[in-house]
C-alpha positions in Angstrom: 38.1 -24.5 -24.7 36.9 -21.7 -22.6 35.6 -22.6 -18.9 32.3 -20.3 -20.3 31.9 -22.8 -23.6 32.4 -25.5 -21.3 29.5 -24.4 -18.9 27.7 -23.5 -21.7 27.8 -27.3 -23.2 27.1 -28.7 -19.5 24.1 -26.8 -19.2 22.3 -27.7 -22.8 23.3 -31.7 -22.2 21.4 -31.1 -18.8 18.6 -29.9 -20.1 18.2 -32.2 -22.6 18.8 -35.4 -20.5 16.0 -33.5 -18.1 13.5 -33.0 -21.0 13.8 -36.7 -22.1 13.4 -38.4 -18.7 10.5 -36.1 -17.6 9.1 -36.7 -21.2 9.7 -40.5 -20.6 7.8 -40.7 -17.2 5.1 -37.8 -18.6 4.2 -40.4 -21.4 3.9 -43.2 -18.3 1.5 -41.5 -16.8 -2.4 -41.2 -17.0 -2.2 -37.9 -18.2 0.7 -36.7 -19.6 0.1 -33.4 -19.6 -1.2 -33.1 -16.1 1.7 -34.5 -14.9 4.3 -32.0 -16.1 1.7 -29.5 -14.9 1.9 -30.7 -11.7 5.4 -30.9 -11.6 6.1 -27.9 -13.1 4.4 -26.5 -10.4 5.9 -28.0 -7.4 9.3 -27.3 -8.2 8.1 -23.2 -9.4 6.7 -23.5 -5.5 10.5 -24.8 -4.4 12.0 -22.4 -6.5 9.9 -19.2 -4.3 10.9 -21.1 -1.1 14.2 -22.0 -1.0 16.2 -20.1 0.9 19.5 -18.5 -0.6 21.2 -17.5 2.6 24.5 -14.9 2.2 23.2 -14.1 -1.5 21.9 -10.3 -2.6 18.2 -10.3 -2.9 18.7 -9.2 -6.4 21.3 -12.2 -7.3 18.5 -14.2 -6.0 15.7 -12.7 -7.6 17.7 -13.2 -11.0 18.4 -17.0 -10.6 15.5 -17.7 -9.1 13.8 -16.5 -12.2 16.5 -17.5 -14.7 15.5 -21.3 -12.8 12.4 -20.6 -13.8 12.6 -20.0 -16.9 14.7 -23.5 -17.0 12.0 -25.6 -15.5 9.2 -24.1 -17.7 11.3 -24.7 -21.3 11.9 -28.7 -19.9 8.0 -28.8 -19.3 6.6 -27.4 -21.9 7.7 -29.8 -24.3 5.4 -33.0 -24.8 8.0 -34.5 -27.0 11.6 -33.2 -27.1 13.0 -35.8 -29.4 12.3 -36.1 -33.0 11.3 -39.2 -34.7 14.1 -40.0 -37.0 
């Protein structure tokens, strides 16, 4: 197995264990869906402010938007697992 394939596989699990628990604790709050706004929210705002020291401003343009992207796919989903 490739060390790319093996990223690859470490990164979907992530996601979806990240999607479930924020999913779990959205569906404990008051409002759902203005919770995962919220959150959504304050970690785009950590995203823009965290500094990358020693790294090109176009490397961290590119992963700060491919994080982005990340955060707004586990987010956006009310419910990521299917009822068998």
């Amino acid at each position: 197995m490739s060390t790319q394939s093996q990223q690859l596989g470490i990164d979907i699990a992530n996601n979806f264990m990240l999607m479930t628990l924020f999913s779990i604790v959205a569906e404990m709050a008051d409002d759902p869906e203005r919770f995962r706004s919220d959150v959504k929210k304050e970690l785009l705002d950590l995203i823009d402010d965290h500094k990358l020291s020693g790294i090109a401003p176009t490397t961290a343009g590119e992963a700060r938007a491919t994080a982005k992207q990340i955060i707004s796919s586990i987010l956006a989903n009310g419910k990521p697992i299917r009822s068998q």
